[in-house]
C-alpha positions in Angstrom: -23.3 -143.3 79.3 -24.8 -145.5 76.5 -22.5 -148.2 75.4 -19.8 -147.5 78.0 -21.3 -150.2 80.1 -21.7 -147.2 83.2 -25.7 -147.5 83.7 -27.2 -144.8 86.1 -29.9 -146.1 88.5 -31.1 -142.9 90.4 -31.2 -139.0 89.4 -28.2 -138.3 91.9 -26.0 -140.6 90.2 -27.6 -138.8 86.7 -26.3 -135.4 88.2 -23.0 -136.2 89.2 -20.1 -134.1 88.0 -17.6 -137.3 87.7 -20.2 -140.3 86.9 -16.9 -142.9 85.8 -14.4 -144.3 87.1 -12.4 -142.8 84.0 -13.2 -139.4 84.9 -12.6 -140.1 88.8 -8.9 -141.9 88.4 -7.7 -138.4 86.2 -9.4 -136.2 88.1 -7.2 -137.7 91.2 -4.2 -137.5 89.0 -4.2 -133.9 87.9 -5.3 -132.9 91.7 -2.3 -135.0 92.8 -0.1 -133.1 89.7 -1.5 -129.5 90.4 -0.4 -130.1 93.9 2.8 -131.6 94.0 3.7 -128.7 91.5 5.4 -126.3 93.3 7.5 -128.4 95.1 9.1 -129.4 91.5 8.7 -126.7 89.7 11.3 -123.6 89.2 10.2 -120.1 90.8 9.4 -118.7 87.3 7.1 -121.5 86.4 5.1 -121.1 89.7 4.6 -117.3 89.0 3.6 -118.8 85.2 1.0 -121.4 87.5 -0.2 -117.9 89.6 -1.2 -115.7 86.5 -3.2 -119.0 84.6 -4.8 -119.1 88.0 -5.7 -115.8 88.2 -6.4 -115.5 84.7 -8.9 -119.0 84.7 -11.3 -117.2 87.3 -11.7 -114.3 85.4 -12.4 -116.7 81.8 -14.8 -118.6 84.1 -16.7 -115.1 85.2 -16.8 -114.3 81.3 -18.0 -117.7 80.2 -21.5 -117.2 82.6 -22.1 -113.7 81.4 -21.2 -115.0 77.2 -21.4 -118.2 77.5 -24.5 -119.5 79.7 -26.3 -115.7 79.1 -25.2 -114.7 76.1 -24.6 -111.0 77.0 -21.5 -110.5 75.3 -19.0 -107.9 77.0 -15.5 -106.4 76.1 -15.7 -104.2 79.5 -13.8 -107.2 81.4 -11.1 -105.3 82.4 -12.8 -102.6 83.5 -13.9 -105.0 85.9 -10.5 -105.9 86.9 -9.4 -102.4 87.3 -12.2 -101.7 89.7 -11.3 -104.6 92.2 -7.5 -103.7 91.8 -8.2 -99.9 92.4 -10.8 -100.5 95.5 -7.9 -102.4 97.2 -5.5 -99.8 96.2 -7.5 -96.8 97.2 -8.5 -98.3 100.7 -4.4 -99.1 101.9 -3.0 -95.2 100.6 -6.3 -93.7 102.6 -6.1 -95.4 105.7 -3.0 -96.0 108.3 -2.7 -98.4 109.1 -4.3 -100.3 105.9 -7.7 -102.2 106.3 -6.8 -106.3 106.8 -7.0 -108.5 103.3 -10.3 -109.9 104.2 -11.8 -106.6 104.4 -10.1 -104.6 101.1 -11.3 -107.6 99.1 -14.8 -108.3 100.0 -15.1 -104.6 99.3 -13.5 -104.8 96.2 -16.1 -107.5 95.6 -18.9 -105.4 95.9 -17.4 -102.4 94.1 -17.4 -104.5 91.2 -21.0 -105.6 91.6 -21.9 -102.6 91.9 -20.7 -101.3 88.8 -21.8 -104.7 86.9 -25.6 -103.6 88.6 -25.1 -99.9 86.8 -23.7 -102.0 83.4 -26.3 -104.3 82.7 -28.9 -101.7 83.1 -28.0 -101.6 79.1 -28.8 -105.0 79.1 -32.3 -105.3 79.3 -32.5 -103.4 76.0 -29.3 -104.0 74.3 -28.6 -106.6 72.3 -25.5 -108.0 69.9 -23.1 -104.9 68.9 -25.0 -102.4 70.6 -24.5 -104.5 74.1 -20.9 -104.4 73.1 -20.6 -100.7 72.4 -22.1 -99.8 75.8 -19.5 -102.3 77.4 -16.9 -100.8 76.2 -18.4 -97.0 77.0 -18.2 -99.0 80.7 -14.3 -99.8 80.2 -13.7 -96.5 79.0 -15.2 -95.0 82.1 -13.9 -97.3 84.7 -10.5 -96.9 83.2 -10.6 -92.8 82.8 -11.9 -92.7 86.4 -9.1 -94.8 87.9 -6.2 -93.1 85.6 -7.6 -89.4 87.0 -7.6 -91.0 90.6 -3.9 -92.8 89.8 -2.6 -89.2 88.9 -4.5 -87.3 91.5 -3.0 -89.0 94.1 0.3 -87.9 92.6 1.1 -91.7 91.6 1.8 -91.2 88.3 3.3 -95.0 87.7 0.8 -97.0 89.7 0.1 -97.6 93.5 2.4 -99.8 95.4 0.2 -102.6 97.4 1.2 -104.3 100.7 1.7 -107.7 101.1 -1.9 -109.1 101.9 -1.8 -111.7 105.1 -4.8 -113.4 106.6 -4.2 -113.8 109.7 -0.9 -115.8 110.4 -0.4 -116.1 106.7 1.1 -114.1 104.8 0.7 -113.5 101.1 4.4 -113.4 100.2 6.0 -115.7 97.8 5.0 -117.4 95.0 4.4 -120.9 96.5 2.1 -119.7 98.8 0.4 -117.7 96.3 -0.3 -120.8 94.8 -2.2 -122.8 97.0 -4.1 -119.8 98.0 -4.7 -118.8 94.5 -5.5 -123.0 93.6 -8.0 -123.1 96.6 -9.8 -120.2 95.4 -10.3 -121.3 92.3 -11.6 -124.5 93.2 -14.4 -122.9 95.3 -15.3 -120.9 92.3 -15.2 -123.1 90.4 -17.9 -125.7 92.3 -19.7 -122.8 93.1 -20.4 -122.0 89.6 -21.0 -125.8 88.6 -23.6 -126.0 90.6 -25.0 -122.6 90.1 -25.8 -123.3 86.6 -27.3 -126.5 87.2 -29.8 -124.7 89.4 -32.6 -122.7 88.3 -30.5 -120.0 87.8 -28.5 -121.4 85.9 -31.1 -123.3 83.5 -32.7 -119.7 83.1 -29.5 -118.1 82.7 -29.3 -120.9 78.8 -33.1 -120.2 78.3 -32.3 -116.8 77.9 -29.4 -117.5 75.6 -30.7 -119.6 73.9 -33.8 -117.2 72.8 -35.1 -114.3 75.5 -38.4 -114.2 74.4 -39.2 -118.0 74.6 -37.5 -117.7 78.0 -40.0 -115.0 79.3 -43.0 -117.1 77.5 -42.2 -119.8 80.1 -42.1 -117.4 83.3 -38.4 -116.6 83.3 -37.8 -112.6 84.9 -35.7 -112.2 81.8 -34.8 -108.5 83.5 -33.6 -110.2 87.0 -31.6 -113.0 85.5 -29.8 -110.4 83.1 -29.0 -108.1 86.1 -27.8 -111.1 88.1 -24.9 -112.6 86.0 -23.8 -109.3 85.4 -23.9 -108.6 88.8 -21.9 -111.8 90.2 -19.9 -112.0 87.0 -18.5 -108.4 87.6 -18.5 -108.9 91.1 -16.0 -111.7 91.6 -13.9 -110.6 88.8 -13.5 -107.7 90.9 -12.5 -110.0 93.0 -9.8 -111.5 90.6 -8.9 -107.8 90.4 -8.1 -107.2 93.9 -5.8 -110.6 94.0 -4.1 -109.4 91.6 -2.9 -106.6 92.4 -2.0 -108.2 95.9 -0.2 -110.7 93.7 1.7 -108.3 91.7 2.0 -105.7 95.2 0.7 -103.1 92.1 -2.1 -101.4 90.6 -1.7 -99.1 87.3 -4.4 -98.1 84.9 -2.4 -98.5 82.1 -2.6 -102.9 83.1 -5.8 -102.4 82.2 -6.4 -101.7 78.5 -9.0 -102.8 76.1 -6.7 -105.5 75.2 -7.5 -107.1 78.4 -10.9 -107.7 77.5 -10.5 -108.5 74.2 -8.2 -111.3 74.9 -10.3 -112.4 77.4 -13.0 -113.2 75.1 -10.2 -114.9 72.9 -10.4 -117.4 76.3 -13.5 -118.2 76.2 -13.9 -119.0 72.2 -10.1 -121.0 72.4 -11.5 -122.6 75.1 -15.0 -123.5 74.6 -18.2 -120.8 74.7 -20.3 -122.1 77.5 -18.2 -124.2 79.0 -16.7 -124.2 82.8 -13.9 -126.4 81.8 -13.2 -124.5 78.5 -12.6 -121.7 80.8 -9.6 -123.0 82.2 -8.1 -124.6 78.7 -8.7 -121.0 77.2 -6.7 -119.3 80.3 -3.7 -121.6 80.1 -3.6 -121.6 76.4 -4.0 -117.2 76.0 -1.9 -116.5 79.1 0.8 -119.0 78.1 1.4 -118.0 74.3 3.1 -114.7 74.9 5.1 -116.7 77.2 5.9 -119.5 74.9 6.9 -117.2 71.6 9.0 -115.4 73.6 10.9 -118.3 74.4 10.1 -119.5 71.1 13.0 -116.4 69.9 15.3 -117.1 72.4 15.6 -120.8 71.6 15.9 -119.8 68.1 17.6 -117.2 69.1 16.0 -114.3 66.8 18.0 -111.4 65.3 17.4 -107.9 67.7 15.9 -105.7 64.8 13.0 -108.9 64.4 12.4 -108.7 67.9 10.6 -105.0 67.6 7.8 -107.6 65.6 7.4 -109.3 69.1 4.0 -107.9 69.9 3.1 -107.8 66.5 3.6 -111.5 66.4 1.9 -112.2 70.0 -1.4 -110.5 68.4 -1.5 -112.0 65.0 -0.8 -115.3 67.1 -4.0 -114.6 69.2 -6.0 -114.0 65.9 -4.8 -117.0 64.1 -6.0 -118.9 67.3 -9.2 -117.8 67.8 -10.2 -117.5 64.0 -8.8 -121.2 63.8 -11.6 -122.5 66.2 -14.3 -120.2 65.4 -14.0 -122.1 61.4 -12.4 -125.1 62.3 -13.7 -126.0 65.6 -16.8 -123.8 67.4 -17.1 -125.9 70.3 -13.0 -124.9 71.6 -10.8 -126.9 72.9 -13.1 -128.7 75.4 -15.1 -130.3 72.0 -11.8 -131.9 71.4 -11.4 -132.6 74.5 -14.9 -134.5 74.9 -13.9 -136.4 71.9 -10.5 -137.7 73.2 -12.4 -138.7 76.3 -15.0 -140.3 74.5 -12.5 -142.1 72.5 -10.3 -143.7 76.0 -13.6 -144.1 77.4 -14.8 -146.5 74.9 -11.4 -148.4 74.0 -11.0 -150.9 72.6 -14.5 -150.4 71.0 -14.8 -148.3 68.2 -17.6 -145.4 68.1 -19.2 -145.9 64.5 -21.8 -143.4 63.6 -25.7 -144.5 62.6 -25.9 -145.0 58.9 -27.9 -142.2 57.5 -30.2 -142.3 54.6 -29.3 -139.6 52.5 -26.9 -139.6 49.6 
């Protein structure tokens, strides 16, 4: 880092994730706070802790189809509902139910199955007209599952068993928790290093401009199919935990909405950032969460309280039309420049003098 007086003197030290002792000493604290949470926290907050979990995976999956590919999708949640609907169709069909660790890996590649048949669209798609067929996907998805919901005579949603891997079972919050934390920290390092690989690198190429991309050798066609493809396929995933989580699975969970505030994640947080992911899901999942308390402590009159949705969308478009004018880069370009800032106290950071008038 120039100036910082942290000098790198080999290409692993270059590549490395947490290069400073700065970034190494918080990195131990908020492991050591993340952890030690449940045993502090109320019951409610935990479940809070579960859903941002939950809800950080799925921002992540996004933020490598939009962010590092630019294939923009609103079809998240149909996604979702695939992963939660493989898992419910397998445990009403068979008795006794299939284990957890076969209904998820299932649900897995359900969803990448159905993220193979929706970027086929993507190879000649772009902008608005990508997004139209995305959400032709969602429409689908959803339609299929509702017909399936009320064929099967549940007409409210499918009750889920508690999921258990081996000795352990799935059944309280706290537990949730770590499982849910563990989870996403191997997703998480998987996808840190994925998109410093080659896939990753052709993945920004074709962002960045498709045709240059192809110029240089990238299968623009492969690498298009393939974060769809994993994308879909582990929110599927995300899908299927859920609706362990919740011991539920209803079509109507899984609206356009879902999607839509999904991409209000990714553009709080940061576009094309993995950390952005996760300060998008805590921020977006939280809000509704925080107004409502927000009346309660104020203690709002009943007939204002009707507005409460109302509120809780206009909030989510005040957010995300703040940052897209105010601040592009999300909350993780603030972030960067906090960091930067602690990183280089007492110093100052003084821009170059420029030339022009």
């Amino acid at each position: 880092m120039p100036g910082s007086g942290h000098f790198k003197t080999s290409f692993q030290k270059d590549m490395a994730v947490f290069d400073t002792p700065f970034r190494k000493l918080w990195l131990g604290i908020l492991l050591a706070a993340v952890v030690a949470f449940p045993f502090f926290a109320p019951r409610y907050y935990i479940h809070l802790g579960n859903l941002v979990l939950l809800s950080s995976i799925g921002a992540l999956m996004l933020n490598i189809l939009t962010g590092y590919t630019g294939l923009i999708s609103l079809g998240h949640a149909a996604f979702l509902a695939a992963g939660g609907f493989t898992v419910a169709a397998l445990v009403i069909s068979f008795n006794p139910p299939p284990p957890f660790w076969v209904t998820v890996p299932a649900a897995g590649v359900v969803g990448a199955l159905l993220g193979l048949l929706a970027s086929l669209p993507a190879l000649r798609l772009r902008a608005v007209y990508l997004i139209l067929s995305t959400v032709s996907i969602h429409y689908i998805v959803t339609l299929t599952v509702s017909l399936y919901q009320s064929g099967a005579g549940f007409i409210s949603g499918i009750n889920v068993p508690v999921g258990t891997i081996g000795p352990l079972k799935l059944e309280n919050s706290k537990v949730w928790f770590y499982f849910l934390l563990a989870v996403t920290i191997v997703v998480t390092i998987v996808c840190i290093n994925l998109v410093r690989s080659r896939i990753g690198r052709a993945w920004m190429a074709i962002r960045d401009r498709d045709i240059a991309a192809a110029a240089l050798g990238v299968n623009v066609a492969y690498y298009k199919i393939l974060a769809f493809t994993f994308s879909s396929g582990v929110t599927a995933i995300v899908g299927a935990l859920g609706a362990y989580y919740l011991n539920f699975a209803a079509a109507e969970e899984y609206t356009i909405w879902v999607g839509i505030f999904y991409i209000a994640m990714i553009i709080v947080g940061g576009i094309g950032s993995i950390l952005g992911s996760f300060f998008g899901a805590i921020i977006i999942t939280l809000t509704p969460y925080l107004l409502d308390g927000l009346f309660h402590w104020i203690n709002v009159p009943p007939r204002f309280q009707s507005y409460f949705f109302a509120i809780q969308f206009a909030t989510f478009g005040l957010l995300v039309a703040m940052f897209l004018i105010l601040e592009p880069g999300g909350l993780v370009a603030l972030w960067r420049k906090l960091r930067t800032y602690f990183e280089m106290w007492p110093l100052k950071y003084h821009r170059a003098p420029t030339t022009t008038k």
